[in-house]
C-alpha angles and dihedrals in degrees: 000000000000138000099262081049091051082051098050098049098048100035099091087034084063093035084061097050093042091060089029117036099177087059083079103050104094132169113225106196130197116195129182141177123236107239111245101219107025134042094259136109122216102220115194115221108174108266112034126006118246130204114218119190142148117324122235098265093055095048112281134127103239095241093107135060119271114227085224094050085048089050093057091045083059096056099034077056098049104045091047087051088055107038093047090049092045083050093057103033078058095044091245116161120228125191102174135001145186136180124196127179123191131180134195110226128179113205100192083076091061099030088058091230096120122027089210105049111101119241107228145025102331093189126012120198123195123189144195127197108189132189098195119123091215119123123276084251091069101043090046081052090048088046085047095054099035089050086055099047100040098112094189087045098056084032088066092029095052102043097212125189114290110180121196128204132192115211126171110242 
């Protein structure tokens, strides 16, 4: 796909949501269900169903997915999504590309064995490796703008409410 294609395809996509701004306010939505018999969750995605459970370091065998790994796939996903869509829209070769994420966790926050200790991720690092000969201008413009699309990224950087509710079945 090039540039003039991208346009095309999400030209009358953009023309909807200029004359009708709630046609682009969507609810994505994630469900699970919690495992009978191990400490695990089978999350549906779509297209497969994963099976998330404790990592190693808290306990669990390794055979299922870790929510944090997942975390970093999303953003890994996202990022690439972005960036490879930005490079097009800009007209930007590339010949190769990769995209890492890393986080620093500290399990003694949710395992309660120590009260200061953070729960999460306390640094995320995301990472592109780019075979392009453009200038460094326009890969600091395609960071710039990858950096601003990326929904799971400003959805980490910005923090936003996230309100929880407990409910008997």
């Amino acid at each position: 796909m090039d540039a003039g294609q991208l346009r095309a395809m999400q030209a009358p996509i953009k023309d909807r949501y200029k004359s009708d701004p709630q046609a682009a306010v969507i609810t994505l939505k994630a469900n699970g269900t919690l495992d009978d018999a191990h400490i695990a969750c089978k999350v549906e995605t779509g297209r497969a169903l994963a099976v998330a459970g404790l990592h190693p370091a808290t306990g669990g065998s390794g055979l299922e997915l870790c929510s944090g790994d997942m975390l970093l796939e999303a953003l890994v996903a996202c990022a690439g999504v972005t960036l490879k869509a930005v490079a097009t829209a800009l007209d930007i070769p590339l010949k190769s590309g990769r995209v890492s994420a890393e986080g620093d966790l500290d399990f003694r926050g949710t395992l309660g064995v120590a009260k200061d200790a953070p729960v999460g991720f306390a640094q995320i690092r995301l990472r592109f490796d780019l075979d392009t000969d453009v200038g460094q201008d326009r890969l600091d413009q395609l960071l710039k703008l990858t950096e601003r699309y990326c929904v799971v990224y400003q959805t980490i950087k910005r923090g936003p409410p996230v309100e929880v509710k407990l409910a008997r079945a």
